[in-house]
KEGU-660864 format. One record per atom (N, C-alpha, C, O): x, z, y. Coordinates in steps of 0.05 Angstrom, whole numbers, plus 5000, padded with zeros to 4 digits. Atoms other than C-alpha are relative to their C-alpha. Last residue first. Layout:
! residues N
XZY
...
END
This chain:
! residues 204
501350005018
575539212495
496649995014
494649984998
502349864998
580439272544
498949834981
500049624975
501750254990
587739122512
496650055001
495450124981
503150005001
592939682506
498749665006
499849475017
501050294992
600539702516
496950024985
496950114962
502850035017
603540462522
499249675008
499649575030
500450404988
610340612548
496949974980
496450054958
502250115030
612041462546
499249705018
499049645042
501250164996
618541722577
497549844985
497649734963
501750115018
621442332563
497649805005
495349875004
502449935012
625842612607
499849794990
501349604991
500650165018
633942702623
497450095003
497150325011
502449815014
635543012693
499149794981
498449574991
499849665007
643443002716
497750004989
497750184971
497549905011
642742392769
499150264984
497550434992
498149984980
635542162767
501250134990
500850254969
502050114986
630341892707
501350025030
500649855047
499549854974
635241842659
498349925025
498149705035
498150174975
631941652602
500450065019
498550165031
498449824980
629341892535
501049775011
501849555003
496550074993
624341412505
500950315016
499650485028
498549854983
617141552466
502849855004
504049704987
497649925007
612340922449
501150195012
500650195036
499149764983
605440772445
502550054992
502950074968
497749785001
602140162421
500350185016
499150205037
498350165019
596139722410
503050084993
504250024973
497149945004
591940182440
501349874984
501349954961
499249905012
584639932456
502749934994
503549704992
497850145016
581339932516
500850134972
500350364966
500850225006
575240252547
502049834990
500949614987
501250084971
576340842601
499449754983
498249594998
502849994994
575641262528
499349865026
497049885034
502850085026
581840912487
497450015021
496249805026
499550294999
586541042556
496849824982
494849684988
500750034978
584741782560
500049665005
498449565021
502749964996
585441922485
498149885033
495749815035
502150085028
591541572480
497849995010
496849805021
499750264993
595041922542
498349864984
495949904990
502249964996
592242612499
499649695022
497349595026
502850155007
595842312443
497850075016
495550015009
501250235013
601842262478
497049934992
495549754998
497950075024
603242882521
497749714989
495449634995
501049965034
600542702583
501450034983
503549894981
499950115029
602942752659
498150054973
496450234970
501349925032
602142832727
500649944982
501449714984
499550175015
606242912793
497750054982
496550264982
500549815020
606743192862
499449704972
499449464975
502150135010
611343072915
497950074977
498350294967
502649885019
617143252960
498249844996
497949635009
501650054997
623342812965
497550184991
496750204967
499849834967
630043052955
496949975020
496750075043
498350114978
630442462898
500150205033
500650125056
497950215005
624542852869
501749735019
500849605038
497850114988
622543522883
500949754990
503049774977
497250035003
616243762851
501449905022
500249845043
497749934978
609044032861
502749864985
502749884961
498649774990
605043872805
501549975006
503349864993
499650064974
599043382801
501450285007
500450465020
502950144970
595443602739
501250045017
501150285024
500849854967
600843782678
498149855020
497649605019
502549914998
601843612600
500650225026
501550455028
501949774980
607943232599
497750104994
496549944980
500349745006
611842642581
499350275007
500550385025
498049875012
612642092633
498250234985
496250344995
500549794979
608241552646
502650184985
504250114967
496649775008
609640812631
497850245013
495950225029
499449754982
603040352632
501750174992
501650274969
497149864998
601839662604
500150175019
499850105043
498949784987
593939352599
503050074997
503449954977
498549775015
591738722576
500750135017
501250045040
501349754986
585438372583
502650134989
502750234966
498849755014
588137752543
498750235001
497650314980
498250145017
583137282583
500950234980
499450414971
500750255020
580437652635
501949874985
504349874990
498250095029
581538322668
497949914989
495750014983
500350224981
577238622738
502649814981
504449704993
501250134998
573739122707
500649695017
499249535028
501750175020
578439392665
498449825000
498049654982
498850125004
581939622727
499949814979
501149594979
499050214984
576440042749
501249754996
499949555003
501450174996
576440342689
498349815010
496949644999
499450125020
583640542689
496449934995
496649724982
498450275005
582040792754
500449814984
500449574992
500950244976
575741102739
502049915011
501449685017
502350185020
580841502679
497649885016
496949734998
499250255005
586441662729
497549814973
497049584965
499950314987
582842002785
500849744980
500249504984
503050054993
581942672752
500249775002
499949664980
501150235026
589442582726
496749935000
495649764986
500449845022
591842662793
498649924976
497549704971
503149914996
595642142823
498750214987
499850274966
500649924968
602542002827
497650135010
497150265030
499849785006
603241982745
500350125032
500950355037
502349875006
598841352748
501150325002
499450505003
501549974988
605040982778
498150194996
498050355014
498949744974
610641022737
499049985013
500650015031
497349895007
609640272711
500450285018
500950305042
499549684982
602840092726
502650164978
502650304957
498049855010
600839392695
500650215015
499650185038
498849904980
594538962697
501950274990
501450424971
498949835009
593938292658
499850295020
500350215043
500249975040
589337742647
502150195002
503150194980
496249955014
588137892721
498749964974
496650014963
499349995024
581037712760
503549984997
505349875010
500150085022
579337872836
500550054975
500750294970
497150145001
582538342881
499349714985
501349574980
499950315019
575838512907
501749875001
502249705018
501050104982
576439392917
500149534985
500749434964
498850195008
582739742882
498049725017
499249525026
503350215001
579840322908
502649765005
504449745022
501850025020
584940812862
496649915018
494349975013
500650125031
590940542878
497549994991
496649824976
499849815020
590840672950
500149814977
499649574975
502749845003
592840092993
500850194981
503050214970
499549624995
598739753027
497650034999
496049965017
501649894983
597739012997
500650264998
501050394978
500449645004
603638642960
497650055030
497749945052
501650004978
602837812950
499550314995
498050414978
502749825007
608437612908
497750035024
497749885044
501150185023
613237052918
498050144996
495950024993
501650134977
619137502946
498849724986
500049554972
501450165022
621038032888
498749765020
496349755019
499450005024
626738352928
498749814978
500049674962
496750114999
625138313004
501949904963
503649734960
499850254982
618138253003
503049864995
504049644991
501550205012
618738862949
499549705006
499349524988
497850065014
622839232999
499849764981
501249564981
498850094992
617539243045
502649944983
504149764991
501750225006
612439412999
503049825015
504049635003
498950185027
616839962984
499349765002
500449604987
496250024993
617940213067
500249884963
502249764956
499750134986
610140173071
502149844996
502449594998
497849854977
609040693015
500949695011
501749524995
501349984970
601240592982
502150095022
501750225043
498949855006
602440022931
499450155033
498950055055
501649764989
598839462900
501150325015
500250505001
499349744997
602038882878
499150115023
498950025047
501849874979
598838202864
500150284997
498550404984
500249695011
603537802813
498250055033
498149905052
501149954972
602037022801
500550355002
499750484983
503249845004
606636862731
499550145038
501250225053
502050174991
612236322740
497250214993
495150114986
501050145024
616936702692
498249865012
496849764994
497950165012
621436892755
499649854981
501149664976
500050274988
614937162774
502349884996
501749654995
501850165004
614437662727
499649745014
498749535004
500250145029
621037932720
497749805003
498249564999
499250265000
619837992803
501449834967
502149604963
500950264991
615038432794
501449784995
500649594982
502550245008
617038752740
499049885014
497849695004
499450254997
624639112765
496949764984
497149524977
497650005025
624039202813
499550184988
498650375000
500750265021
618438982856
501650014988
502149794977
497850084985
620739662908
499649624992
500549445006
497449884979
614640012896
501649745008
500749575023
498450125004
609039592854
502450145007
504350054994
497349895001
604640232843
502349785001
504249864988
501149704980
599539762809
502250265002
503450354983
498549804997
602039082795
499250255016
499250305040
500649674973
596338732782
501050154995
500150334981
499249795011
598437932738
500050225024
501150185046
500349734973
595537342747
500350254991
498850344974
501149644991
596836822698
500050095020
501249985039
501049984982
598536002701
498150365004
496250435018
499450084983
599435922631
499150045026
496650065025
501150375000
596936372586
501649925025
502650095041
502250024975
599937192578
500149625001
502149484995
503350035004
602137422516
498449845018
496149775015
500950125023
609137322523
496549934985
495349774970
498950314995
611037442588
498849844979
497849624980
502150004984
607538242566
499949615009
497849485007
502450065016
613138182513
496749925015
495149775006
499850265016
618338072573
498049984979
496849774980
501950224990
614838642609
500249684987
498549504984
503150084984
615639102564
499249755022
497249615024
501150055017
622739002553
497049964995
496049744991
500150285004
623838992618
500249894975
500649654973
502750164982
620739682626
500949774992
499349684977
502750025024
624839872557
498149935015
496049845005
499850165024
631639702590
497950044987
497749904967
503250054995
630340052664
500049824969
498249654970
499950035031
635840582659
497649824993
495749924981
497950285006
638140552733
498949914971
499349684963
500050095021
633741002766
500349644996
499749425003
500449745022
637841242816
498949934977
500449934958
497349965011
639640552856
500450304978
502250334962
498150195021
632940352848
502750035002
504049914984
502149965033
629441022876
501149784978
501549834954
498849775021
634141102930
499149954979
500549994958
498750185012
631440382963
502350254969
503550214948
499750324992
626040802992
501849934981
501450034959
498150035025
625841582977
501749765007
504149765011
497149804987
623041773046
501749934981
504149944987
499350014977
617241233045
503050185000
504950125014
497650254995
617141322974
500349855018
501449635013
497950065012
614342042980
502049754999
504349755006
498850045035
609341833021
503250104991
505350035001
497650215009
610042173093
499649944972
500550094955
501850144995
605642783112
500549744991
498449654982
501149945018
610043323080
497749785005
496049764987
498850085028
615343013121
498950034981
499749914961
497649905018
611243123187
501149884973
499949694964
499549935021
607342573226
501350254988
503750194993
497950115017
606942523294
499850124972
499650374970
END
């Protein structure tokens, strides 16, 4: 049997995670510009989909194809339930494997699950499978750490981050280029403000 340290994180968190973070006004800002770029009839790789709130189902409400990626059972399942229309697979993130072509792929709060070894052959992984636009969108939080220990939602786990320009630097060298970067404060759960970073890129 499993233990709790054995357990995804958002297996234990589950539906906690959207009633805690509440402050989602600059993801759906992002994604509505992302709405905007993208051709008729898109495909869009939600990586890290969790729950499909709230970009999956932004995106398909705009008629765009979404193909989320995610590795806790109990989000995908939520996601069925929430963004229904998508097509979610329980896998790792980082063998992405033959999803086919996206003119977009997005990772909201995902990449900072992994360590940061892993995240630059993801991100060029992910490059390789973007047509048309080739665009990228990724949130991470504020930081300079490699996959450390925390508590969130009562949930153990570990995390990573970048400060900005080294995010940048890591994005620029898997092969895209940065069309923006922005900081936000936002409540990420009850009581703890951080620093949110949104970046939009297009591989090159």
């Amino acid at each position: 049997m499993a233990t709790e340290q054995q357990v995804p994180a958002f297996d234990l968190i589950g539906k906690r995670y959207d009633e805690s973070f509440v402050e989602r006004d600059v993801q759906l800002a992002e994604g509505a510009w992302l709405i905007e770029q993208l051709p008729e009839q898109a495909r869009v790789l939600d990586l890290g989909c969790g729950s499909g709130l709230p970009t999956a189902r932004q995106l398909l409400d705009a008629g765009v194809e979404v193909v989320g990626v995610d590795e806790s059972p109990v989000m995908l399942e939520l996601a069925e339930q929430q963004a229904s229309g998508g097509t979610y697979l329980h896998q790792d993130l980082r063998e992405l494997g033959d999803l086919g072509e996206f003119d977009a792929v997005v990772a909201f709060f995902a990449l900072l699950m992994i360590p940061r070894g892993d995240i630059p052959p993801l991100l060029a992984a992910a490059r390789a499978h973007l047509r048309g636009p080739k665009l990228l969108l990724v949130s991470m939080v504020h930081g300079d750490f490699d996959f450390f220990p925390i508590n969130f939602l009562g949930a153990p786990t570990s995390v990573s981050a970048y400060p900005p320009d080294k995010l940048r630097d890591v994005v620029t060298a898997a092969g895209y280029e940065v069309l923006e970067l922005k900081e936000f404060e936002a409540q990420a759960e009850p009581e703890r403000i951080e620093v949110q970073l949104y970046l939009r890129a297009r591989a090159v």
